[in-house]
C-alpha positions in Angstrom: -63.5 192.3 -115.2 -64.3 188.6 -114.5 -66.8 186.7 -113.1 -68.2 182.9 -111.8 -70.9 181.2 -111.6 -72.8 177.6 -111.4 -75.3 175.5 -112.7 -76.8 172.8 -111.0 -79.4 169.7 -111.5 -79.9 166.4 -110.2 -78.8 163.7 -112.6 -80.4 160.2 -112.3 -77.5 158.0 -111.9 -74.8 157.9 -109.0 -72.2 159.8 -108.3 -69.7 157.2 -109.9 -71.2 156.8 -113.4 -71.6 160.7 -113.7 -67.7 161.2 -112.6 -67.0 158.4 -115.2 -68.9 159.7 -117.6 -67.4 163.2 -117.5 -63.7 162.0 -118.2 -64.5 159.5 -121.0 -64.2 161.3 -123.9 -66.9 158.7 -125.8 -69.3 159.0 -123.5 -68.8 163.1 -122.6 -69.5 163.3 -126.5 -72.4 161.4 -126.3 -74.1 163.0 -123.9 -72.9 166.4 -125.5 -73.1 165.8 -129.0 -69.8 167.3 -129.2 -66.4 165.4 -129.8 -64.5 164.8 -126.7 -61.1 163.9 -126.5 -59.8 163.0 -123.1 -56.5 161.9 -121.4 -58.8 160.5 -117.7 -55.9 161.2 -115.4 -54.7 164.1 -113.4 -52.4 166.5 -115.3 -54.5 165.2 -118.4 -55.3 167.1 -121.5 -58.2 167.2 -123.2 -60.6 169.0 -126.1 -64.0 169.2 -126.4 -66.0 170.2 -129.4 -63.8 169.2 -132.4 -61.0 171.1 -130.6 -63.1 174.5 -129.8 -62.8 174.1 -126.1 -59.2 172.7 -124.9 -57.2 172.4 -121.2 -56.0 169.9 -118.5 -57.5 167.9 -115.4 -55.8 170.1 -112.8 -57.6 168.1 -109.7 -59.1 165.2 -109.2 -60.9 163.4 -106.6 -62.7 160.3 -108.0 -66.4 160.2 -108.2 -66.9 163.6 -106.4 -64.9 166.0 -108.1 -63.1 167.4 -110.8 -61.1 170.6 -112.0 -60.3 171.8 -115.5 -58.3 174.7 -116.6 -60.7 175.6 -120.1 -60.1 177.7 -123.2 -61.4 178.4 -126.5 -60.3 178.9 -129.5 -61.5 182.2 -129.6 -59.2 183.0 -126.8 -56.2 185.6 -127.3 -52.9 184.7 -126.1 -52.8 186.6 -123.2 -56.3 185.8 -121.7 -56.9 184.5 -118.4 -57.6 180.5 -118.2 -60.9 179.6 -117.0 -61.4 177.1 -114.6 -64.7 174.6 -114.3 -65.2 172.7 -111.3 -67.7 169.7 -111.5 -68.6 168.1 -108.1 -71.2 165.0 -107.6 -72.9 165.0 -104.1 -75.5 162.0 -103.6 -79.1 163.4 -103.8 -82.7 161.9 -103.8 -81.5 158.6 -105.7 -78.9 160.2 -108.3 -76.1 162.6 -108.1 -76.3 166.6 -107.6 -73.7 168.2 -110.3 -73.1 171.5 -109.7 -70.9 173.1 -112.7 -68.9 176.5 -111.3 -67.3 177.9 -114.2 -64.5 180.2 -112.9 -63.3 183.6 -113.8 -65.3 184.4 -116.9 -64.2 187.1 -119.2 -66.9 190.1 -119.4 -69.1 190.0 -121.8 -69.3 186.3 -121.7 -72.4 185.7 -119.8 -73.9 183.1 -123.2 -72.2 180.5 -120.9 -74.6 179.9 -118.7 -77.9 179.5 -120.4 -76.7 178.6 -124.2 -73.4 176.3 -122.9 -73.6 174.8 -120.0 -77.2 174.4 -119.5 -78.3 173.2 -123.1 -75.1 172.0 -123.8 -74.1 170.0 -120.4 -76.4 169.8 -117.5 -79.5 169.3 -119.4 -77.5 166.7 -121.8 -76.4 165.0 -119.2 -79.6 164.5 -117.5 -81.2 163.6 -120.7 -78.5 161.0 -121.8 -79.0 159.0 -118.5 -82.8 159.5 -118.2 -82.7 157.6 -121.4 -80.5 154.9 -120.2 -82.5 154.5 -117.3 -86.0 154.4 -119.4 -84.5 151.7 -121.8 
């Protein structure tokens, strides 16, 4: 059995710099602390985390949304492909992203807490609060 669900925060920068942010690989691994490598094009691949966490830009809509096909290397063969959905939305001065993580394997529920809000949304809020402080 599968599941989804999202994450969401307000992140003080615009909608543009957060979209940019997510598809440069040297920036997405600053603000993670992972290494990112990204192809920032439709169809593109990419791997996050030294390779741990792989897949392809399957839509794009600059500076409001993006969709990823993700897997991890502790994927079998014949397990599903997970999909994450990023959107930016203008809010209060900065950018709404709401992360929707897609079809999630049972037993996976670490996700949400442990990866995407320690490693992403809070990352990402805290890498631009800094730029915006200095």
């Amino acid at each position: 059995m599968v599941h989804d669900f999202k994450v969401m925060g307000v992140i003080p920068a615009s909608c543009e710099e957060v979209f940019l942010s997510w598809i440069s690989g040297d920036v997405n691994g600053s603000m993670t602390g992972g290494k990112v490598v990204i192809d920032p094009r439709f169809g593109g691949s990419f791997t996050a985390w030294g390779g741990y966490v792989f897949g392809t830009t399957i839509e794009f809509e600059p500076f409001s949304r993006i969709v990823q096909s993700w897997r991890t290397a502790e994927f079998d063969e014949g397990d599903d492909v997970w999909q994450i959905e990023a959107t930016m939305t203008p809010k209060d001065g900065g950018t709404l992203l709401t992360i929707r993580h897609i079809s999630v394997r049972e037993g996976d529920h670490d996700y949400v807490d442990d990866g995407w809000l320690d490693s992403y949304l809070n990352s990402i809020q805290g890498y631009f609060a800094s730029k915006r402080s200095n």
